[in-house]
Residue frames as a rotation matrix with the C-alpha (Angstrom) as fourth column:
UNK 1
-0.182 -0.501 0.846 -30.83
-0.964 0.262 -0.052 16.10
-0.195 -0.825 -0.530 -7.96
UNK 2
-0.477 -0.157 -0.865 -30.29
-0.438 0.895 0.079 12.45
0.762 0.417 -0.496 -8.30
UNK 3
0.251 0.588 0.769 -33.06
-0.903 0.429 -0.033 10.33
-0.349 -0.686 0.638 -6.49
UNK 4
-0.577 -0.569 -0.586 -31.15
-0.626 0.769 -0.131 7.14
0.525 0.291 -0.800 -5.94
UNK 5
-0.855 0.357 -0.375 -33.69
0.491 0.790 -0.368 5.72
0.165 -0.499 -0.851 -3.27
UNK 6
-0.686 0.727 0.043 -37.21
-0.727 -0.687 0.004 7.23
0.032 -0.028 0.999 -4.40
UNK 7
-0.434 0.474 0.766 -40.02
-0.575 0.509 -0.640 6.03
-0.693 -0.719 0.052 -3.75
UNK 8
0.716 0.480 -0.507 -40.76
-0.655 0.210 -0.726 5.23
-0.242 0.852 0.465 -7.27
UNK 9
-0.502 -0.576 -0.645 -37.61
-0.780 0.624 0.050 2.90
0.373 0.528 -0.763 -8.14
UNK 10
0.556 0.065 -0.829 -38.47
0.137 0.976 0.168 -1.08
0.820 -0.207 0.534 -7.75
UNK 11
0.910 -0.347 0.229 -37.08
-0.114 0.322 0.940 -2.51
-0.400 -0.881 0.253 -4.42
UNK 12
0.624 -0.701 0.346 -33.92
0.777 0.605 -0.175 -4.13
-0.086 0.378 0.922 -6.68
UNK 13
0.497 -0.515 0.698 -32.93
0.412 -0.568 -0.712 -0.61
0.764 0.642 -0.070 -8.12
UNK 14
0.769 -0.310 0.559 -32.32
-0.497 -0.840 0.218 0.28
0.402 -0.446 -0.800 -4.48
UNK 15
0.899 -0.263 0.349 -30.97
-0.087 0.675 0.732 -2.28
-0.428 -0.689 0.585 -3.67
UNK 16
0.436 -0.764 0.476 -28.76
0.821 0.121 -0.557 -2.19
0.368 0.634 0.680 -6.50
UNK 17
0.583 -0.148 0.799 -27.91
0.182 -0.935 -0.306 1.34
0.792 0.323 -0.518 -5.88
UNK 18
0.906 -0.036 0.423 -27.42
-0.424 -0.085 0.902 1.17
0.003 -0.996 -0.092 -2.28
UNK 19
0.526 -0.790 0.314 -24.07
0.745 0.607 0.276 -1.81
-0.409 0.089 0.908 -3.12
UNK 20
0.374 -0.655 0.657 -22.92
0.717 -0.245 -0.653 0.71
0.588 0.715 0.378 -5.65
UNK 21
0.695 -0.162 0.700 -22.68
-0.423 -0.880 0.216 3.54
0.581 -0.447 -0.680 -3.28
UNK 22
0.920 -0.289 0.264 -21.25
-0.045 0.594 0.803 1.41
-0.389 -0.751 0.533 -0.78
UNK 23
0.467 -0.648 0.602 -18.70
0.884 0.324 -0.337 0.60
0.024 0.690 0.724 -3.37
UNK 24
0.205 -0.654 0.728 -17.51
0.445 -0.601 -0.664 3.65
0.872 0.460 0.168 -4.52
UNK 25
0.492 -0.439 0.752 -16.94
-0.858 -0.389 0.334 4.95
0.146 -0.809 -0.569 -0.35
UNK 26
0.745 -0.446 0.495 -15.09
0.096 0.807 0.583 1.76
-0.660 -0.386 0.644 0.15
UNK 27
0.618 -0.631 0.469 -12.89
0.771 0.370 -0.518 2.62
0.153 0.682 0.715 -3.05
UNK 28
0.765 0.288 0.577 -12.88
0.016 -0.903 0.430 6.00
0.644 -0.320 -0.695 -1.97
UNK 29
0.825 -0.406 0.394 -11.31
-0.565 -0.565 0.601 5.22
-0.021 -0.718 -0.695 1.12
UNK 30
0.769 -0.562 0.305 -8.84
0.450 0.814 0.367 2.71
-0.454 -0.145 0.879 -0.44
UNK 31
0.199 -0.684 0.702 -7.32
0.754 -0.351 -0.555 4.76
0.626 0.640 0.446 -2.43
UNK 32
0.468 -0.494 0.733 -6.79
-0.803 -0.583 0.119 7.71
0.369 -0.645 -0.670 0.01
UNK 33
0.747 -0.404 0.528 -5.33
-0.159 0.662 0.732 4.84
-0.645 -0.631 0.431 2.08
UNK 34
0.458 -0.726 0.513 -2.93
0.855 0.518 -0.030 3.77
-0.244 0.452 0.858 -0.68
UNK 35
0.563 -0.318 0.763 -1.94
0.147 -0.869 -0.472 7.64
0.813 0.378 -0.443 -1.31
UNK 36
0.875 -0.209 0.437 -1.04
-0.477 -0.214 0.852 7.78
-0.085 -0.954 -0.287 2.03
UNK 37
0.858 -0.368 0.358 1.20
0.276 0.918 0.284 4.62
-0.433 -0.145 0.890 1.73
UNK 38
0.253 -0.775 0.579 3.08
0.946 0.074 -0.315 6.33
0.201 0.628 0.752 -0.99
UNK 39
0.592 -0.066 0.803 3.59
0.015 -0.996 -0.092 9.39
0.806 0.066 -0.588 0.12
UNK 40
0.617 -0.117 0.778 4.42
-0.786 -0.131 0.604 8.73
0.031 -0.985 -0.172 3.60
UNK 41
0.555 -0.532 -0.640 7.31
-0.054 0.745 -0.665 6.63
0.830 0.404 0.385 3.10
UNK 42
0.984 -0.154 -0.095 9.20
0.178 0.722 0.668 4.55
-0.034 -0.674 0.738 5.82
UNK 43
0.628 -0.607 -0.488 12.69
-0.600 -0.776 0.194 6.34
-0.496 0.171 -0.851 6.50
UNK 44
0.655 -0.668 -0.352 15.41
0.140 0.566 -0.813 4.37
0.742 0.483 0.464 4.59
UNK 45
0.809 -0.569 -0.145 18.71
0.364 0.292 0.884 2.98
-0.461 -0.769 0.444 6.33
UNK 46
0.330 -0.909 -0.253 22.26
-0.943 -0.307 -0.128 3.81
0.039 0.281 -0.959 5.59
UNK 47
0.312 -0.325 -0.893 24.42
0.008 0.940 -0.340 0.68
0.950 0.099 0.296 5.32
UNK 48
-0.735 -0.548 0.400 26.23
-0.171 -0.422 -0.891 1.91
0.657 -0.722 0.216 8.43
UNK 49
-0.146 0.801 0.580 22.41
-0.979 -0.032 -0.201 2.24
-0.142 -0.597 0.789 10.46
UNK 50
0.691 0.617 -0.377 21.24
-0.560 0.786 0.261 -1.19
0.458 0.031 0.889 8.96
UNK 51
0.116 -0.965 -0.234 24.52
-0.417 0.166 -0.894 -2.55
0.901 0.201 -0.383 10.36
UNK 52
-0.827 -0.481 0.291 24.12
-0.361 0.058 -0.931 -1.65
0.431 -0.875 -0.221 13.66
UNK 53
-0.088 0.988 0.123 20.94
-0.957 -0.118 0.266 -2.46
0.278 -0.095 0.956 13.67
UNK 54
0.723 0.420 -0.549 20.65
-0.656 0.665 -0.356 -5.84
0.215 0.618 0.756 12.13
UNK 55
0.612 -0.496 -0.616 24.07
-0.077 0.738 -0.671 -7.42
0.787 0.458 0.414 12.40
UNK 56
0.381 -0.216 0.899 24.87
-0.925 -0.105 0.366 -8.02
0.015 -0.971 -0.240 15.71
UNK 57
0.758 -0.003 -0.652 27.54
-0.296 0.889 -0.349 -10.93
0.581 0.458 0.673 15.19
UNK 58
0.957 -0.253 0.145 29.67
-0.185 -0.140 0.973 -12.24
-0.226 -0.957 -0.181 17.64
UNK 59
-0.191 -0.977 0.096 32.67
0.620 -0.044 0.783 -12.52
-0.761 0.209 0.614 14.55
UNK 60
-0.003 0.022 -1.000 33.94
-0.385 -0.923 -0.019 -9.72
-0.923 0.385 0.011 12.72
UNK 61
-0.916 -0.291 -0.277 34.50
-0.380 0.404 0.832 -11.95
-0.130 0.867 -0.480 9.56
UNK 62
-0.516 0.686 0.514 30.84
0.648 0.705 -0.290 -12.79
-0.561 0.183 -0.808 9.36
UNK 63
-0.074 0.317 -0.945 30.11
0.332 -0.886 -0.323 -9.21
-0.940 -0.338 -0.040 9.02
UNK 64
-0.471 -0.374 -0.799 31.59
-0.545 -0.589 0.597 -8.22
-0.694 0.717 0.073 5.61
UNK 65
-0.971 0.187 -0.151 29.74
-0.066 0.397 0.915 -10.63
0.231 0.899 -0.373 3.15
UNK 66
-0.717 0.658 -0.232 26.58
0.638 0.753 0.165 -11.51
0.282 -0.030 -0.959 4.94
UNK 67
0.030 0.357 -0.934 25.44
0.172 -0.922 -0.347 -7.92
-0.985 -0.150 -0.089 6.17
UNK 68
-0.728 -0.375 -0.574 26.20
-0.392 -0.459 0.798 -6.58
-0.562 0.806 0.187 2.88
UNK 69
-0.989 -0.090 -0.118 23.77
-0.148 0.500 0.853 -9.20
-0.018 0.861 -0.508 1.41
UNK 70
-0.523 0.752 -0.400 21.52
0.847 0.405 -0.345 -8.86
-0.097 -0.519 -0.849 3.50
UNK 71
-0.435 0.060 -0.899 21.21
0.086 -0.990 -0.108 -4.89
-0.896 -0.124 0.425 3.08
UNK 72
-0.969 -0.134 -0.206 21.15
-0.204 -0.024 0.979 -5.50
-0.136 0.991 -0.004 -0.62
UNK 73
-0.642 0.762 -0.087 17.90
0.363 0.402 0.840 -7.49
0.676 0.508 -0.535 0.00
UNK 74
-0.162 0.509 -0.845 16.46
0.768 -0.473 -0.432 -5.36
-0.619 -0.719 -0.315 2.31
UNK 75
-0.673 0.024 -0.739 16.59
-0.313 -0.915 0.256 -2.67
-0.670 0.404 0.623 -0.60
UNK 76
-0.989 0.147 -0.001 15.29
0.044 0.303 0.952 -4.54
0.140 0.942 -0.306 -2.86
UNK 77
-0.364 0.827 -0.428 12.41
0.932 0.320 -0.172 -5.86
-0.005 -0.462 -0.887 -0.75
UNK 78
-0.373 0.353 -0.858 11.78
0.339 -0.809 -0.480 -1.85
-0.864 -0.470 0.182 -0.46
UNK 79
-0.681 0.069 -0.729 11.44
-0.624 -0.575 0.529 -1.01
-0.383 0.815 0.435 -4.21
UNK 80
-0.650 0.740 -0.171 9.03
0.588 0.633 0.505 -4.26
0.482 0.227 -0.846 -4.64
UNK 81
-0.381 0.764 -0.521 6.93
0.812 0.008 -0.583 -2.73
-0.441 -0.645 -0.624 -1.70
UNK 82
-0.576 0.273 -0.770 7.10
-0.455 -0.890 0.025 0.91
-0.679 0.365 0.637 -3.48
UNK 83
-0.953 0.223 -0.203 5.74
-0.174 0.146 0.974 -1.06
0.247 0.964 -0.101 -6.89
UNK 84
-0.561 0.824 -0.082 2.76
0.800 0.565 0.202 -2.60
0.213 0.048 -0.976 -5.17
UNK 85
-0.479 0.222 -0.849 2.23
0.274 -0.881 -0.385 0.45
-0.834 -0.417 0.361 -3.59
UNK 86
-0.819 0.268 -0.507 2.16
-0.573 -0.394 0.718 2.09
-0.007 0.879 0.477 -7.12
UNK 87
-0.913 0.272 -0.304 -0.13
-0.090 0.592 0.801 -0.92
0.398 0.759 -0.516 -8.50
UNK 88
-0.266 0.790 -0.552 -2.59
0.963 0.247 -0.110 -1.04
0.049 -0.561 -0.827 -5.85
UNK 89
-0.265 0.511 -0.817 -3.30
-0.110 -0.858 -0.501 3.16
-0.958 -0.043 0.283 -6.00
UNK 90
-0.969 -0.163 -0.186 -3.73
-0.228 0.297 0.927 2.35
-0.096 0.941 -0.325 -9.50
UNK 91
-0.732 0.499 -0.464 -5.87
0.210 0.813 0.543 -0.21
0.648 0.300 -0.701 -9.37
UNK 92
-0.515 0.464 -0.721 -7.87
0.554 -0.462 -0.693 1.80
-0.654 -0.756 -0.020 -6.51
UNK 93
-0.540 0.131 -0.831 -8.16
-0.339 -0.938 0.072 4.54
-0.770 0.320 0.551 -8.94
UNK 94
-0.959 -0.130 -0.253 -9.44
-0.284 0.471 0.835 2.63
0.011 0.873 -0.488 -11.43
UNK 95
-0.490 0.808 -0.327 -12.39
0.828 0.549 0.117 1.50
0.274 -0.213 -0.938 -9.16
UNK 96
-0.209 0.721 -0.661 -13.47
0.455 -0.527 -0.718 4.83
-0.866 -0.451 -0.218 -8.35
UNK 97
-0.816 0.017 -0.578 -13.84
-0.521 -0.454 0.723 5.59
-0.250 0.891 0.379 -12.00
């Protein structure tokens, strides 16, 4: 069994030891946290849903270019969030190694 806080280490080694533990349950629970994130994904719109949603204009001729562009970057903005997503479980995983 691993004696990380015996009575024989130096004061420092527990001290060290004590941060490291700390560490790895703090990485621990980042990374379950960032699994979550990616798993559990935020439902996506239809154009049609983000429409009614979002574009409440009081002309119809505002509708057809500026909704549309606006959807466009509303996907995008979703596949950036998925990357960080990715980059940060990563980079979790990485610390609990």
């Amino acid at each position: 069994m691993i004696n990380l806080f015996s009575k024989d280490k130096e004061l420092i080694l527990k001290i060290t030891n004590g941060i490291l533990l700390i560490w790895f349950l703090a990485a621990l629970i980042f990374t379950g946290n960032n699994l979550v994130n990616i798993l559990v994904k935020e439902p996506g719109y239809t154009f049609e849903e983000y429409k009614t949603e979002y574009c409440n204009y009081k002309y119809e001729n505002e509708i057809k270019d500026d909704c549309k562009n606006m959807y466009n970057n509303f996907n995008t903005e979703g596949k950036r969030e998925n990357f960080n997503q990715k980059r940060n479980l990563y980079t979790s995983i990485i610390n609990v190694v």
